[in-house]
C-alpha positions as CSV (number, residue, x, y, z in Angstrom):
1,X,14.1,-25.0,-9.1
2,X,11.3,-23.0,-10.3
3,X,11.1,-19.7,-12.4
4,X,8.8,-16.8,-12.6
5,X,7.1,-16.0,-15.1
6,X,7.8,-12.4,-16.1
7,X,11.7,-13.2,-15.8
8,X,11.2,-16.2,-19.1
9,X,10.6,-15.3,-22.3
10,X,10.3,-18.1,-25.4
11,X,12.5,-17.4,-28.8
12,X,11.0,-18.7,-31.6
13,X,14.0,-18.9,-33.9
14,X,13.3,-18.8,-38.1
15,X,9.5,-20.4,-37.9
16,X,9.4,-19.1,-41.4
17,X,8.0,-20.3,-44.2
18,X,11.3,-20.0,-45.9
19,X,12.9,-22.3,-43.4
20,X,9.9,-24.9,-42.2
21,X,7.7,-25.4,-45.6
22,X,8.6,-27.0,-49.4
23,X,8.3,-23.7,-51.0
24,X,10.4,-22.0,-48.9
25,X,14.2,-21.1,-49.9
26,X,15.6,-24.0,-47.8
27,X,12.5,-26.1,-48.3
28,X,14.5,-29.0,-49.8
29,X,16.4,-29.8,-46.8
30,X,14.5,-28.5,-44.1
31,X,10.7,-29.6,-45.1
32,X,10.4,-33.3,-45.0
33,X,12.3,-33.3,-41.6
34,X,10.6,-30.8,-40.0
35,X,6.8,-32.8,-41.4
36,X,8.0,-35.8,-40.1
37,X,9.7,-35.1,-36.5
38,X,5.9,-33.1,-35.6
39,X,7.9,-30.5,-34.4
40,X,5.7,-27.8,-35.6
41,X,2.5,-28.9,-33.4
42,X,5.0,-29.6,-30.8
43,X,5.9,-26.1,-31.0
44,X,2.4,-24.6,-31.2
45,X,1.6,-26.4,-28.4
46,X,4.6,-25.3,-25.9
47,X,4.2,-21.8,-27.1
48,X,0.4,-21.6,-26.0
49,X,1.0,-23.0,-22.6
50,X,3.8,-20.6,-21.9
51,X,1.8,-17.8,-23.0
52,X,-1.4,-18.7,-21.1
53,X,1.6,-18.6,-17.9
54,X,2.4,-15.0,-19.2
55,X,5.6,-15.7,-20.8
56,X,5.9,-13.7,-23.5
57,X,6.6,-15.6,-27.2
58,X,9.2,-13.8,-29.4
59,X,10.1,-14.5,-32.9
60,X,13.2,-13.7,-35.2
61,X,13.1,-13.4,-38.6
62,X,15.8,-13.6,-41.1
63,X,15.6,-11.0,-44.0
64,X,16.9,-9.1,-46.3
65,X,16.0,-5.7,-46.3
66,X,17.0,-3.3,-49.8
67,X,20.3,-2.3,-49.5
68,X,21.2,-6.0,-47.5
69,X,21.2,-4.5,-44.0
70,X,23.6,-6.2,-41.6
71,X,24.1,-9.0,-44.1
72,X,27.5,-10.0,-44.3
73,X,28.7,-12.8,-46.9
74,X,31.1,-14.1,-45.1
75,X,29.8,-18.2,-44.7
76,X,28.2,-20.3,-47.4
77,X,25.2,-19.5,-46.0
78,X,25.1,-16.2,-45.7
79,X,26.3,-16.2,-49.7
80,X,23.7,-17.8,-50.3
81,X,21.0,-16.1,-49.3
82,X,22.6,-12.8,-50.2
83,X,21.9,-14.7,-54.1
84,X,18.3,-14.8,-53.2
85,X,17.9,-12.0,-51.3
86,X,14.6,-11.2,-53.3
87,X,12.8,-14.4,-51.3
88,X,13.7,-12.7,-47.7
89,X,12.7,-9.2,-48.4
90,X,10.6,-8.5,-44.9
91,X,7.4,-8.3,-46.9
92,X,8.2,-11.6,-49.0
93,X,5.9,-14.5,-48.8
94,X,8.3,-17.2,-47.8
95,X,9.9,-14.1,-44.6
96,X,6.3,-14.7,-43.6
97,X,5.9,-16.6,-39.9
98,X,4.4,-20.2,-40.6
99,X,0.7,-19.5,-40.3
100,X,0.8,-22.0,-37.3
101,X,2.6,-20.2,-35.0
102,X,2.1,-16.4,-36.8
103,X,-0.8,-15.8,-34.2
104,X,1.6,-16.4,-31.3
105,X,3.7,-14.0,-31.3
106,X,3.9,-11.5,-28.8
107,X,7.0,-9.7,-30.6
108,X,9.1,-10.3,-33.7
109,X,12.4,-9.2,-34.3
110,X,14.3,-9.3,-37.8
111,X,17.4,-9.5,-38.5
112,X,20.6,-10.8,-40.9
113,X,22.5,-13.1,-38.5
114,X,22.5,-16.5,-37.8
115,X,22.0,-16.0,-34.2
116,X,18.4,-14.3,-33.2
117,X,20.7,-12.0,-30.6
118,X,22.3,-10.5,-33.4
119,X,22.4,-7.3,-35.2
120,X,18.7,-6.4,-33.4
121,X,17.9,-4.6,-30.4
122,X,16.6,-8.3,-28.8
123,X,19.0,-7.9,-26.2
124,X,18.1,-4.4,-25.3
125,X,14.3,-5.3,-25.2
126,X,14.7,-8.6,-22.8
127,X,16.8,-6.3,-20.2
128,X,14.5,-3.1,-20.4
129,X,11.5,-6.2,-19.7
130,X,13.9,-7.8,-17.1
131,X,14.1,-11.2,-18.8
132,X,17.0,-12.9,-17.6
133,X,16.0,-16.9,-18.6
134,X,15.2,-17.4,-22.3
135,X,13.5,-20.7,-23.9
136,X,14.9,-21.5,-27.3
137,X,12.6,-23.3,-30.1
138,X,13.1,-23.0,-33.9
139,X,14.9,-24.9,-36.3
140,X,17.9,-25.4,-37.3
141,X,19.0,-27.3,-34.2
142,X,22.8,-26.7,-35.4
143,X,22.1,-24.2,-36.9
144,X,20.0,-20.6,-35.3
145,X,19.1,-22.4,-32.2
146,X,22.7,-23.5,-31.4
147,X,24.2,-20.1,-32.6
148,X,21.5,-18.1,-30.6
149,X,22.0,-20.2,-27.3
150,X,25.7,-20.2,-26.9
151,X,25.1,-16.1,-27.5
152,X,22.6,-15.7,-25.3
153,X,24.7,-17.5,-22.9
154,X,27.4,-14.8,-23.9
155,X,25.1,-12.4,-22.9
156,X,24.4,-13.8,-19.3
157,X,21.0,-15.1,-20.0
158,X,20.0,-18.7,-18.9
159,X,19.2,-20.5,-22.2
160,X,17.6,-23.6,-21.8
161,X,16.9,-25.4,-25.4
162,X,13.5,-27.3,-25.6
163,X,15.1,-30.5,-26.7
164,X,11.5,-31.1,-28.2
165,X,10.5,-27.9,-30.0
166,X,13.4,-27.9,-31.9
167,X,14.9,-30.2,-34.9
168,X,17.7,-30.3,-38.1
169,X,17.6,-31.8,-41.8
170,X,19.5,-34.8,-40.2
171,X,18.9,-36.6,-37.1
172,X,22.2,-36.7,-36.3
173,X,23.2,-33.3,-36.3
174,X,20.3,-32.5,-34.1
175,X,21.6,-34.8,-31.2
176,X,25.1,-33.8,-31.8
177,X,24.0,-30.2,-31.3
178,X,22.2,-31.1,-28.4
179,X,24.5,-32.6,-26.6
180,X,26.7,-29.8,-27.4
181,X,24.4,-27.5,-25.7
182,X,23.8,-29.6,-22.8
183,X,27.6,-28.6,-21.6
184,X,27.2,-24.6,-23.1
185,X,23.7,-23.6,-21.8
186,X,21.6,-24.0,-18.2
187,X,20.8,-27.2,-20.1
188,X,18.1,-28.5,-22.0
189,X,14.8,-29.1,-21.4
190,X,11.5,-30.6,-22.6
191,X,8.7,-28.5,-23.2
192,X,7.1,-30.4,-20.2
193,X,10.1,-30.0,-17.8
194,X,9.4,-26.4,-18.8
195,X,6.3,-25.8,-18.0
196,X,6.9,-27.9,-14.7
197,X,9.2,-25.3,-13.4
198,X,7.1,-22.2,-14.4
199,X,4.0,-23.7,-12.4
């Protein structure tokens, strides 16, 4: 199997410093994992290649504009950040991109979902661009990137999760997740395996 090009794009789901760095909202439970799996460089790495191919790299942000947007409480999490709403204004430090990967985007897209398909005109964009195969990174791994993928999926796209661009606050929630996607996606892949299939 090989792909083209201008039919992939990558998601970068919730690189943000809110989500990937100690000061960030959910720095406690997400920093020290996501230091020590290397995901980040991982990331920067896979997201460089693919765009030197001409796949385009888009992020999703989760904020909070004034007013709460699309924000509904209706999960723990969602309550909770709704509490700190202040720290994911779009314009807030820790909304930011990680300023490893805030060069790499080719498009970012906010919104106040768990999955980056939600509540945002993503969808529309990647079918006016006739993108029909999407590569997930990001982190959570059962969190955004599992949400996002089975939606996506939804959707009609061919997701394909790169196993090792993406990672959780426990180890074994990640593999859990990934198995689970194995069975709900096109399957995942490496950021090797794909490359491979783009060149």
């Amino acid at each position: 199997m090989t792909l083209k090009p201008r039919r992939v794009a990558v998601l970068g789901l919730h690189w943000q410093v809110n989500v990937i760095k100690p000061e960030g909202f959910f720095g406690a439970m997400l920093a020290e994992p996501v230091a020590r799996s290397g995901v980040v460089d991982r990331a920067v790495a896979f997201h460089a290649a693919a765009r030197a191919i001409g796949v385009p790299v888009i992020f999703t942000r989760f904020t909070v504009p004034v007013g709460e947007g699309g924000l509904v409480r209706n999960t723990g999490f969602m309550t909770a950040v709704a509490g700190a709403q202040e720290s994911f204004r779009p314009d807030a430090p820790g909304a930011a991109l990680i300023p490893e990967l805030a060069e790499q985007a080719d498009h970012v897209v906010d919104n106040q979902k768990l999955s980056g398909l939600a509540g945002n005109d993503l969808p529309k964009w990647l079918a006016e661009h006739e993108i029909d195969t999407v590569f997930i990174t990001g982190v959570a791994t059962n969190l955004t990137v599992e949400q996002t993928a089975r939606h996506g999926t939804d959707l009609g796209l061919t997701v394909h999760p790169i196993s090792d661009c993406v990672t959780a606050a426990a180890e074994e929630a990640h593999v859990a997740s990934l198995a689970n996607l194995e069975m709900t996606t096109a399957g995942c892949l490496t950021a090797e395996e794909a490359l491979a299939l783009l060149t």
